[in-house]
Phi, psi and omega in degrees: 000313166295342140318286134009291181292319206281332175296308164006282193300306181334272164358296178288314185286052154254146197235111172230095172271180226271340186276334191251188182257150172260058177262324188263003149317296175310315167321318178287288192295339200275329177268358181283295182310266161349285176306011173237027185101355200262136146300131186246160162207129164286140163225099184279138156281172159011287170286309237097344198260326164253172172204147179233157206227102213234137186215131168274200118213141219030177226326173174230075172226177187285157187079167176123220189224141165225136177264173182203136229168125132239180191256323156339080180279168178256152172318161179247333178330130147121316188292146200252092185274168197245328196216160197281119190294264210313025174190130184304103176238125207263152194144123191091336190104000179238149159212136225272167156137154135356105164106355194261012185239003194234086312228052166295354151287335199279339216258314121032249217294320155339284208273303163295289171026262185314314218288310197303314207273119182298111211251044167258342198268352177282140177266331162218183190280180194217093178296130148261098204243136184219127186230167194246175167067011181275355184308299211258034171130346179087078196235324191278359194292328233284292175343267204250053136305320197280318186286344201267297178324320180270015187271340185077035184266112181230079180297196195248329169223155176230097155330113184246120170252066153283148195299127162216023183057045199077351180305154138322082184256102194271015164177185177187170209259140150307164167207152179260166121237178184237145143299005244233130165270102138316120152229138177230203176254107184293166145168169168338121161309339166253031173234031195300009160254001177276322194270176184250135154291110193281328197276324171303335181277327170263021160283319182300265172000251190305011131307336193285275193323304175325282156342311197286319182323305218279010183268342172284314180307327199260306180238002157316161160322155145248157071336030171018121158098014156237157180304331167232106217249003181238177145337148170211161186216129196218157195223129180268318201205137152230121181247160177165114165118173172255309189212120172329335171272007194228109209276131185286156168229022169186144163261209179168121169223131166239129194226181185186105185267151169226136225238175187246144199303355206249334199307159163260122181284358178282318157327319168281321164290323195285339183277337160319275182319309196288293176334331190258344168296318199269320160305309176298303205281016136329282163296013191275322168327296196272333211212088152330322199290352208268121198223127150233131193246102184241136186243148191266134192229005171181136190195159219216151164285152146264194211205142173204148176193134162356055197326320174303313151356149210258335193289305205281350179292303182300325178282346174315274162009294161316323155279141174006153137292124173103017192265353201121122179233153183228146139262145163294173168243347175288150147311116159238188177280345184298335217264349221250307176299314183277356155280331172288305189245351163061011166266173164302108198259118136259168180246144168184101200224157194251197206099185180239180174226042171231011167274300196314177132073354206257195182268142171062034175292141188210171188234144173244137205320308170004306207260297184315321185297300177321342208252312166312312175298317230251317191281319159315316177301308175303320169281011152284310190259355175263340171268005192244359163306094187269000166293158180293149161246339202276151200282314189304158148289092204329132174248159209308155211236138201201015157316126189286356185273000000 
């Protein structure tokens, strides 16, 4: 546990929001990791700046656990924090900073772990997958999934430690967002029926979108064990004109739908895109120009699973009795993993997440303790183990790890 903390500690001051770079984090943990023995490999991005980070220990055959985390915290600007967000201030039984319960705690705990194990002593590896960018669409995970996936590392589970306060967390929502351009016709406000309202059109548009909610509400999937159990279509933000005397020829909407694991999202998107025709063709007659232009500008899977799964049973096994089970309604990385690697993904980390993203975000020591226990318990039973626990049939292993 003390251990735990003092990664904590680490962890939090480095403040890596999504604008800045995570190289001495990573520096920090990839030599913690290398001095205990684990082989590592970086996969950086673009700039340089950022690296997500993938560490075995112990052996290099199939199966075994993989934890997953990211580092990427959301910015603190505007928030009226109480305590120095970028350094762990303790009180109460909680501790306070940026990240600790979203989610450096789960990688915290991760990370001593490794540190504790004689990993000569694993009968299959113990995987660390550590990413950047997940704040803004899950974007640093996606490289290296993508480089990992034709490798056949195919642990027998991958723990994703989003705060779900120890719950069995078997799934979570996909999400699209958008992009969509209003363009109508200007002129003098006071011939506003000669011009088109670039801004009227995309009112019609989210009028549109309602109709699609409530129509999602009604025959939509459905999904048991969210806080919303359907589809939702959510319009975030509207802009548009310059000047009251002046009829606007262009709107800006950033919207976003989130979808349930079974939807299909192209299908969700094409009732978007209708929704944005059916605004425009009023007006096609008189005004060539009245166009809604929509881009899909980031999108992420959902994930689901089984409670019954034999995988997902052992790790249950590892938790309390009595902790539970949840779906999130927030975005994670599982739905990214289990598309990728085609293995079993649970989410289960510790905190809240109504702790998350706020000023005076905090963890309660509990909770960390509990997270230590439950992840020492999974490497006992998915690594010291040689019976197989994974459903697949392991394929030949052909990895730079």
């Amino acid at each position: 546990m003390t251990a735990t903390q003092d990664w904590l500690e680490r962890l939090v001051a480095h403040p890596t929001i999504s604008s800045a770079t995570n190289l001495p984090l990573i520096d920090e943990i990839e030599a913690a990791l290398a001095n205990s023995g684990a082989v590592c490999e970086r996969f950086i991005d673009a700039t340089g700046q950022k690296v997500a980070l993938l560490a075995r220990l112990g052996p290099d055959v199939p199966g075994g656990l993989m934890l997953s985390g990211h580092v990427d915290v959301v910015p603190v600007a505007g928030q009226d924090w109480t305590v120095p967000p970028f350094s762990v201030t303790r009180k109460g039984g909680k501790l306070y900073g940026r990240g600790t319960t979203d989610m450096k705690g789960f990688v915290a705990s991760a990370v001593a772990l490794a540190q504790t194990i004689d990993f000569q002593s694993l009968a299959a590896p113990l995987w660390l997958a550590i990413s950047y960018d997940e704040e803004i669409g899950c974007v640093g995970v996606r490289p290296m999934l993508e480089e990992i996936a034709g490798r056949d590392i195919l642990p027998d589970l991958i723990v994703i430690g989003e705060p779900t306060s120890m719950q069995l967390g078997l799934g979570h929502k996909g999400k699209m967002a958008f992009q969509v351009k209003a363009r109508g016709v200007p002129r003098h406000s006071a011939e506003a029926p000669l011009a088109l309202n670039a801004l009227h059109i995309a009112a019609d548009f989210i009028s549109g979108l309602r109709k699609l909610q409530d129509e999602i509400e009604a025959r939509g999937l459905r999904e048991p064990g969210y806080s919303v159990p359907y589809a939702t279509v959510h319009v975030g933000k509207l802009s548009g004109g310059t000047a009251v005397n002046l009829v606007p020829d262009h709107a800006d909407l950033l919207m976003e739908c989130r979808m349930m694991a079974g939807d299909d999202p192209l299908a969700l998107a094409e009732q978007v895109r209708k929704a944005g025709a059916a605004a425009v063709a009023p007006h096609k007659d008189r005004f060539k120009e009245a166009s809604i232009d929509i881009e899909i500008t980031g999108n992420y899977p959902g994930h689901s699973i089984d409670a019954d799964h034999p995988v997902v049973q052992a790790f249950a096994a590892c938790l309390p009795k009595g902790a539970g089970e949840c779906r999130v309604s927030f975005g994670t990385e599982a739905g990214l993993f289990a598309q990728a690697l085609d293995v079993p993904v649970v989410i289960c980390g510790p905190g809240s997440m109504e702790q998350g993203h706020r000023p005076d975000e905090f963890i309660e020591e509990t909770q960390l303790a509990l997270c230590d226990q439950v992840l020492a318990e999974a490497v006992i039973r998915f690594c010291t183990s040689r019976r197989p626990l994974a459903s697949h049939v392991p394929k030949q292993m052909h990895g730079k790890l």
